[in-house]
Structure formats: structure tokens, C-alpha cells
Steps between C-alpha positions, in 0.01 A plus 500: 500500500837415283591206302815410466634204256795306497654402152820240526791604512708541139767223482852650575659350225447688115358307252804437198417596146611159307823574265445503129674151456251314749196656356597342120600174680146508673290562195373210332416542132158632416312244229323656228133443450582323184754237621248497841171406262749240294593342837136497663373359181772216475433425848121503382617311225659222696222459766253378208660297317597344835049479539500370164802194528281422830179497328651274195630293749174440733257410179778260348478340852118502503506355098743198642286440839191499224673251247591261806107455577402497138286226478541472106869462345434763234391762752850442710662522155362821438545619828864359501570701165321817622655527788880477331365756253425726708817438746696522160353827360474692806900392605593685160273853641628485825900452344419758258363781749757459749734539153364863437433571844905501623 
């Protein structure tokens, strides 16, 4: 008994070697692993102080909500005055990182 395969058939037309000129055009530039790690960690960098702003931003929220059902005056006070502390103080770290981050 014989066995035969088929293979397809070679394409008729021969493949081009690319000319030195298109080659360089092609080739994008290779990034180091240092400028790589100093982009990843910017990126990094960027994503949480982005968490942070968000998180500042969601307990001032919850400290105003609180101070608007304070039963007591002094307890909205303090609420009141918390909550533009800590707006106030985490406004500065958030302008500051994004400062050294760029």
C-alpha cells in the first residue's frame, strides 16, 4: 500500500527582500529598561494619586452629609472644619505629586 501527500503549491511570485531605506523607516525605536521602568512607574504614579484625590474627595463628602444631620451645632462645626482640613491638606499632596510625577 502507498501514501501519497499533497503539499500546496509554492506561490509563483518570489518573496522581495525589503531595501535598506524601508527597513530604518519601519523600525520604531527600542526603549530602554530605564526610561521603560520611569514611564511604568509614572503611569503607576498617576493612577494613585488619582485613588487618593477620589478617596479625599468621598470622606469630605461623607464629613459634610454627617455635619448636615448633626444634631448638636458644635459637632457640625467640627465636622464642617474637619472636613475643609482635610479637603485643604490633601489638595496640596495631590498638586504636589502630580508636580514630581511629570
Amino acid at each position: 500500500m502507498t501514501t501519497t501527500t499533497t503539499r500546496p503549491a509554492k506561490s509563483a511570485e518570489p518573496v522581495k527582500a525589503p531595501k535598506p531605506a524601508e527597513t530604518v523607516k519601519a523600525a520604531k525605536p527600542v526603549e530602554t529598561r530605564s526610561a521603560r521602568s520611569r514611564r511604568i512607574g509614572r503611569e503607576i504614579g498617576g493612577l494613585a494619586v488619582n485613588v487618593y484625590e477620589r478617596g479625599v474627595a468621598d470622606l469630605v463628602a461623607f464629613e459634610k452629609d454627617a455635619a448636615k444631620i448633626a444634631p448638636y451645632p458644635w459637632a457640625k462645626e467640627a465636622l464642617t472644619v474637619s472636613a475643609g482640613l482635610i479637603e485643604d491638606v490633601g489638595a496640596a499632596y495631590v498638586r504636589t505629586a502630580r508636580q514630581i510625577l511629570r
